[in-house]
RODO-2510 file (C-alpha; in nm, 4 decimals, decimal comma):
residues 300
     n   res          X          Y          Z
     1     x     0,0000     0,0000     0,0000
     2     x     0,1234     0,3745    -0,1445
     3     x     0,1709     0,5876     0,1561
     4     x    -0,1205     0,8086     0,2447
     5     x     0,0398     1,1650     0,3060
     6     x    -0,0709     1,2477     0,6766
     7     x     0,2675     1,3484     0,8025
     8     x     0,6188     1,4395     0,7055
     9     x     0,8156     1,2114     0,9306
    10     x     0,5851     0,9189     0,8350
    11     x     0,6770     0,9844     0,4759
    12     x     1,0731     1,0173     0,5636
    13     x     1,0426     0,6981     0,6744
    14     x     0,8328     0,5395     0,4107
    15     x     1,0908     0,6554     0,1508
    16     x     1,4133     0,4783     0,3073
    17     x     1,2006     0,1578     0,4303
    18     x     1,1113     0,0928     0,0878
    19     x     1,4563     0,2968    -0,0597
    20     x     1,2226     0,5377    -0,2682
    21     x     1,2928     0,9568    -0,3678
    22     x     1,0461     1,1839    -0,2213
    23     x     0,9019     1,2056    -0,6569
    24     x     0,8875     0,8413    -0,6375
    25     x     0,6260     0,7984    -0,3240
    26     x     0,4620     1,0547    -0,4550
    27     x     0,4410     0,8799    -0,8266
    28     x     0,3138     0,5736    -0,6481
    29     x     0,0934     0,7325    -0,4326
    30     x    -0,0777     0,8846    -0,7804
    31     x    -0,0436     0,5422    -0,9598
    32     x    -0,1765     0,2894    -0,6615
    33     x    -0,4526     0,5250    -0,4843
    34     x    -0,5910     0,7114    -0,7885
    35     x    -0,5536     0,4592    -1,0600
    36     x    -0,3398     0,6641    -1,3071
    37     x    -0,0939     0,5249    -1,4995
    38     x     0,2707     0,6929    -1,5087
    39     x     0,2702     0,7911    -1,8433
    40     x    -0,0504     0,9891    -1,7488
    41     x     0,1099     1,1914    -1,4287
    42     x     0,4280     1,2800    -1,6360
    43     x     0,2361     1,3835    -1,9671
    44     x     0,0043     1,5883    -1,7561
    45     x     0,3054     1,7655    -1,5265
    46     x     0,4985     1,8410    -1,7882
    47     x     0,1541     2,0240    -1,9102
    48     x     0,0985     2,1694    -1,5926
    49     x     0,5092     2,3054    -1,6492
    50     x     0,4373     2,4242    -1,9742
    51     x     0,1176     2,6495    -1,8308
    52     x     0,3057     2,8176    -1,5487
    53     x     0,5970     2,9064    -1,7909
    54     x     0,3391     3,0566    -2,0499
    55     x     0,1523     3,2309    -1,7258
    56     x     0,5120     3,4061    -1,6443
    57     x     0,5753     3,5085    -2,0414
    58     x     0,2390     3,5880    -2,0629
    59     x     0,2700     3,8399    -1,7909
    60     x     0,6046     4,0047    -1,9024
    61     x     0,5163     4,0528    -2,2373
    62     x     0,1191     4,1320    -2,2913
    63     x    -0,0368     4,3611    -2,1191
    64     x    -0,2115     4,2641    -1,7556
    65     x    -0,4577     4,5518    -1,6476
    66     x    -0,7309     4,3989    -1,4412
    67     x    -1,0525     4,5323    -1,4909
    68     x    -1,0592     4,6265    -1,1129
    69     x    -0,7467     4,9022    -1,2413
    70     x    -0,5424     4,7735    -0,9189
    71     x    -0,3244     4,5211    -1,1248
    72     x    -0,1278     4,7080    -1,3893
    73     x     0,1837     4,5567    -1,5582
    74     x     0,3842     4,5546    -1,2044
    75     x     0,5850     4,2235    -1,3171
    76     x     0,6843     4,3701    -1,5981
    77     x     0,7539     4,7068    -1,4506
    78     x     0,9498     4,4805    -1,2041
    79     x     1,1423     4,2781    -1,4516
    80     x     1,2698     4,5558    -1,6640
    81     x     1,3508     4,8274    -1,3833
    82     x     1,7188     4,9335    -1,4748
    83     x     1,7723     4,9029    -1,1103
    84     x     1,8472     4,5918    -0,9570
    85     x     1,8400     4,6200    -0,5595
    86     x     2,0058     4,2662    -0,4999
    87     x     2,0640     4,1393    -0,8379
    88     x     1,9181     4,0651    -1,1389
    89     x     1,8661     3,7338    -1,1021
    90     x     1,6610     3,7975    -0,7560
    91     x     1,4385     4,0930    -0,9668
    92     x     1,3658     3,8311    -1,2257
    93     x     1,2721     3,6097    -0,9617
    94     x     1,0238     3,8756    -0,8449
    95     x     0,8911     3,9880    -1,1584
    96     x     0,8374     3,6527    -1,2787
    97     x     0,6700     3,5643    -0,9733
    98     x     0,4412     3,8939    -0,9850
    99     x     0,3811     3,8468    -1,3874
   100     x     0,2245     3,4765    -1,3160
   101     x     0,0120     3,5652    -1,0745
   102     x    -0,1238     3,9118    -1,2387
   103     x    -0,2513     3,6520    -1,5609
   104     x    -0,4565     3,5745    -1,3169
   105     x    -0,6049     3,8168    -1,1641
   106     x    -0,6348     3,9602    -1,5273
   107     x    -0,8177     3,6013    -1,5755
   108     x    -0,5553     3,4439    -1,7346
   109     x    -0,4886     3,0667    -1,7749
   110     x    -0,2653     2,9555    -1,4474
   111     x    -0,1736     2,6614    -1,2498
   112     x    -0,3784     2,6601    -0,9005
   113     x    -0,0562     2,5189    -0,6959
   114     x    -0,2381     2,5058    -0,4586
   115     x    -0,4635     2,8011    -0,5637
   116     x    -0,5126     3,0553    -0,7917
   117     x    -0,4022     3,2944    -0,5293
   118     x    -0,0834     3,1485    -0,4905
   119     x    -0,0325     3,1046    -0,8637
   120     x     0,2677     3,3034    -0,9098
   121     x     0,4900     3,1144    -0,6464
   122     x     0,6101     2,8057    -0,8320
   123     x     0,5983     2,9422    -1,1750
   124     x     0,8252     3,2185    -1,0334
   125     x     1,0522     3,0016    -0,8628
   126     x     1,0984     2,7403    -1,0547
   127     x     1,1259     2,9034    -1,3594
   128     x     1,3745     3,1106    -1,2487
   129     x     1,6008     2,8424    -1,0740
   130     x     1,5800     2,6059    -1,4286
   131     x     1,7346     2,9423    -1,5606
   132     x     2,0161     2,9879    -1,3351
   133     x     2,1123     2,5832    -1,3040
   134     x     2,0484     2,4857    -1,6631
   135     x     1,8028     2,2185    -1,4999
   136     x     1,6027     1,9538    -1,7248
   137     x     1,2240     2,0131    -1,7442
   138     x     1,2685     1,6163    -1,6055
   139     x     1,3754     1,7599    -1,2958
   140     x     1,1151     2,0588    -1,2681
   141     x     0,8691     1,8096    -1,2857
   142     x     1,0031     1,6053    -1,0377
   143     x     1,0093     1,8930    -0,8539
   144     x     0,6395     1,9016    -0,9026
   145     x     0,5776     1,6027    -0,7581
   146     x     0,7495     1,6547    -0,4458
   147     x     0,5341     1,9661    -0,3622
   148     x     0,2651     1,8479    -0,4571
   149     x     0,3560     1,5502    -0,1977
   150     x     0,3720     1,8436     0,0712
   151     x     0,0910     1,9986    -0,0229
   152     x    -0,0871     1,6639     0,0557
   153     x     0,0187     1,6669     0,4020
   154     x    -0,0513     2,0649     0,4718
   155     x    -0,4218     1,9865     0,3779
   156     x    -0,4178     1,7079     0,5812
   157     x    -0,2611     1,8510     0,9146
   158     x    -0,3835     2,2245     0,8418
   159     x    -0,5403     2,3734     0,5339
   160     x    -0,4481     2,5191     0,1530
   161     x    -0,7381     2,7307     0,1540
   162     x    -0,7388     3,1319     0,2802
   163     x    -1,0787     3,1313     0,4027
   164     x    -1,0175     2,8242     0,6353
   165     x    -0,6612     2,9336     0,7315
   166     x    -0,5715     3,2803     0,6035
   167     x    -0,2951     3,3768     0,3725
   168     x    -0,0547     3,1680     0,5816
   169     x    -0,2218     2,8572     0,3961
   170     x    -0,2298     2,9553     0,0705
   171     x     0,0891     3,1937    -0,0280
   172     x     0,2149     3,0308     0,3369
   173     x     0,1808     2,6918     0,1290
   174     x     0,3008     2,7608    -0,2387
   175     x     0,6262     2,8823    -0,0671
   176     x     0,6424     2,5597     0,1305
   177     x     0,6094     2,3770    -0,1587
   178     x     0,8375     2,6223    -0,4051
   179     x     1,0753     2,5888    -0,1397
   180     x     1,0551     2,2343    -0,0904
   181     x     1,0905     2,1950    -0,4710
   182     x     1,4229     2,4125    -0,4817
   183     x     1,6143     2,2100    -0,2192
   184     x     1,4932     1,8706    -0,3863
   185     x     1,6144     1,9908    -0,7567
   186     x     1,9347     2,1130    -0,6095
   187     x     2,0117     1,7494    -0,5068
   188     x     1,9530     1,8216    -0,1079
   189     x     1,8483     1,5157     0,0710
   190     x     1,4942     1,4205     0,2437
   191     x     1,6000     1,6027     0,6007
   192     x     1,7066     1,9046     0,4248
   193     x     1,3698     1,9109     0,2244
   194     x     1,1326     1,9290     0,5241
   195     x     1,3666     2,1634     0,7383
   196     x     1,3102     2,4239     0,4298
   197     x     0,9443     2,3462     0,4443
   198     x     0,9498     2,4013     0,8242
   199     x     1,1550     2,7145     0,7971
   200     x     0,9370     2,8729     0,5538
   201     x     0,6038     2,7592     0,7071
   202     x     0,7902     2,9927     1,0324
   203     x     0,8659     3,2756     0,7953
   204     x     0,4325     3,2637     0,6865
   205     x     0,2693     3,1717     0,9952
   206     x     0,0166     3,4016     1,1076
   207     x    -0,0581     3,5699     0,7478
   208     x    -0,4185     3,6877     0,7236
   209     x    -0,6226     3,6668     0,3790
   210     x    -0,7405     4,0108     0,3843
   211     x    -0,8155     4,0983     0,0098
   212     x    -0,9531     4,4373    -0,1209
   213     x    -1,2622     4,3975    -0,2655
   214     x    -1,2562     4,0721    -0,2341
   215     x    -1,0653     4,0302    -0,5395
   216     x    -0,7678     3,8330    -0,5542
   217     x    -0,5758     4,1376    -0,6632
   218     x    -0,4043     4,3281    -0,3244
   219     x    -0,2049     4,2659    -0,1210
   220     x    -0,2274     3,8825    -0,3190
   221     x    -0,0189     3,9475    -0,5887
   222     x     0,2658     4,1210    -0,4105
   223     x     0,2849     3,8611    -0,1786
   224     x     0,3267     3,5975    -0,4404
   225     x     0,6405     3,7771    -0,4959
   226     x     0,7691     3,7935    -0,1242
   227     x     0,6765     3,4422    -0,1091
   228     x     0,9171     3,3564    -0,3460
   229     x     1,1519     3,5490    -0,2179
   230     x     1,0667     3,3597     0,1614
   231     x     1,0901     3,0095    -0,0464
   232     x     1,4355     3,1125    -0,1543
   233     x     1,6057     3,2235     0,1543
   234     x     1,4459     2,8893     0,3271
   235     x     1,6335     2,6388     0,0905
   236     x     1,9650     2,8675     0,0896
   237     x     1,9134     2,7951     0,4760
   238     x     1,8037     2,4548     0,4423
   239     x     2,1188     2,3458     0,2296
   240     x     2,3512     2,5522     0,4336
   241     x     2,2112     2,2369     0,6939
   242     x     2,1037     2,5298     0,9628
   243     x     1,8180     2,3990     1,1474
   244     x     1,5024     2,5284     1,1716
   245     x     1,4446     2,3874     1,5029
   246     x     1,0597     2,3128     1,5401
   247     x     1,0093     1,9877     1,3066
   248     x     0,8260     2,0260     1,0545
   249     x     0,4954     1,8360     1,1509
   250     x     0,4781     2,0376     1,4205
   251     x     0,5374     2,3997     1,1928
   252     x     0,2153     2,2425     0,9949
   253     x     0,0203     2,1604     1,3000
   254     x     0,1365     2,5363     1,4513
   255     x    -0,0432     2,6604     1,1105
   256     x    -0,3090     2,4833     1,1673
   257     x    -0,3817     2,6124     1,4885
   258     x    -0,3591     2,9463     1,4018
   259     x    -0,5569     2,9215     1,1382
   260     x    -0,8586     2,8179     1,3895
   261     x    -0,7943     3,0441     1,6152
   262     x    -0,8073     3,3512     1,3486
   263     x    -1,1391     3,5938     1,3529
   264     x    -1,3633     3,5251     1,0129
   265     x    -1,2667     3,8771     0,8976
   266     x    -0,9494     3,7565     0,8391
   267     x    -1,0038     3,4603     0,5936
   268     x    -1,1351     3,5950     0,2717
   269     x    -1,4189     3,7632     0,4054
   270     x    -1,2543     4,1366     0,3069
   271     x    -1,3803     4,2526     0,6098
   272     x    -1,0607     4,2928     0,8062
   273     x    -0,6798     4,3754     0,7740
   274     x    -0,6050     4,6106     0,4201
   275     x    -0,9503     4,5211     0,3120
   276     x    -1,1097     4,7353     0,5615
   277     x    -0,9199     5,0258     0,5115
   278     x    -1,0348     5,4018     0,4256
   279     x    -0,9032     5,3567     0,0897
   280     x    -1,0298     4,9609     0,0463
   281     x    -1,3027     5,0800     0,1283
   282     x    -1,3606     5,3759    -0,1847
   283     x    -1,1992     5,1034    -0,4158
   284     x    -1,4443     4,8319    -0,3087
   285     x    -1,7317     5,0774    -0,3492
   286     x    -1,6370     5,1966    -0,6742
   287     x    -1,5285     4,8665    -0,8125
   288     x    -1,8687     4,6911    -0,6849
   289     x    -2,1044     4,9111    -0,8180
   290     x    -1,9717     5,0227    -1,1500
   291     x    -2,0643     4,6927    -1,3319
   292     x    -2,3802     4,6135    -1,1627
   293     x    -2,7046     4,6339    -1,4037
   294     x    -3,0372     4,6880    -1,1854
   295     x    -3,3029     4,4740    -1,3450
   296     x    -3,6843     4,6039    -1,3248
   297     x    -3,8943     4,4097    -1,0811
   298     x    -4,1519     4,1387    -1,1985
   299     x    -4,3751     4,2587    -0,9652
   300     x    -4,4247     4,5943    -1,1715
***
């Protein structure tokens, strides 16, 4: 029997028990418990790749102006700014990051990993470190799997989902996972893996989804890009072997608990945190009404 994703040390062990890569359980998991065959999962990963590389070209080079007017161009803006504050390969990072996730919110085609809110993260990321390492999409993929494999467990112990868990579980999570992903396609072992999830689940925790509007739009997008940036830092510290200290079951189930102890107004419901703001507050009244069409009543 495939092991069932409910925990992070359970799964370290699986994997040297049965002398399998974190990709591998994960590829069994798919194949045993779902009924898909291998050629399936690869064909439709290396899909899934090819959509969150289009989402990042997509958003540096057409234009992405949502119809709210609070998304305009910034990855691009980002990505072609003469003036790099680290270096350039940390302001492509962010701009590709930014770019993915603006397709969406122009309603774009993107890769929910694990949402559509967090759909700049990985695409960001990973595009960015195949760039720099001249890595095979092979590995990407593999890469894939993996978070996807910690995603798995983060549902399980906690949530993905902003208006169970806040922010922290869905940008929170696709920097778990991105950074997850980097350490794995950098050749770091299983240990080093889940210290960089645990790290970077520290750097989130506490994150409220607090969304203008109540579009996916701001702060979302921007923090796509610190995300990215948080993913990054995590896997430089989890290959460096530093220790995050907490293990990382117990980083998830910290997440988790915050999550349920958060007020409503902070998951989604655009009714706390920047949402509730003076100036949220003119944009959400002039973006909600402007499209609305008043229909005449039956009854007259």
């Amino acid at each position: 029997m495939a092991f069932l994703f409910n925990e992070f040390n359970s799964w370290e062990k699986y994997c040297k028990q049965h002398g399998l890569s974190l990709h591998e359980s994960v590829l069994e998991f798919e194949v045993t418990q779902k009924g898909r065959t291998e050629k399936a999962l690869w064909d439709g990963l290396q899909h899934a790749w090819s959509v969150m590389k289009e989402a990042v070209v997509t958003g540096l080079e057409k234009e992405t102006v949502s119809r709210s007017g609070m998304i305009n161009n910034g990855g691009k803006k980002v990505f072609n700014n003469s003036l790099s504050v680290l270096s350039p390969e940390f302001q492509k990072l962010i701009g590709r990051a930014l770019a993915a996730k603006e397709v969406n919110a122009c309603m774009g085609k993107v890769v929910a990993a694990p949402t559509a809110g967090a759909s700049g993260i990985l695409p960001g990321v990973l595009f960015t470190l195949q760039e720099i390492h001249n890595l095979p999409d092979k590995k990407i993929v593999e890469g894939l799997l993996v978070a996807a494999g910690i995603a798995l467990i983060i549902e399980e112990k906690a949530s993905l989902a902003g208006a169970v868990g806040g922010c922290q579980a869905e940008t929170g999570s696709a920097a778990a996972m991105a950074s997850g992903g980097i350490v794995y396609c950098l050749g770091g072992n299983i240990e080093q893996v889940f210290n960089a999830v645990g790290i970077t689940i520290q750097c989130m925790l506490g994150l409220v989804c607090d969304p203008v509007a109540g579009l996916v739009e701001v702060p979302c997008v921007v923090r796509n890009a610190s995300a990215a940036a948080i993913a990054n830092s995590s896997a430089q510290i989890a290959l460096s072997d530093v220790s995050g200290v907490i293990p990382v079951d117990e980083c998830i189930e910290a997440m988790g608990e915050v999550g349920q102890s958060m007020e409503s107004r902070y998951k989604e419901t655009a009714m706390g945190g920047l949402a509730a703001t003076a100036t949220a507050q003119r944009i959400a009244k002039k973006v909600l009404i402007q499209d609305i069409e008043i229909l005449p009543d039956e009854a007259s």
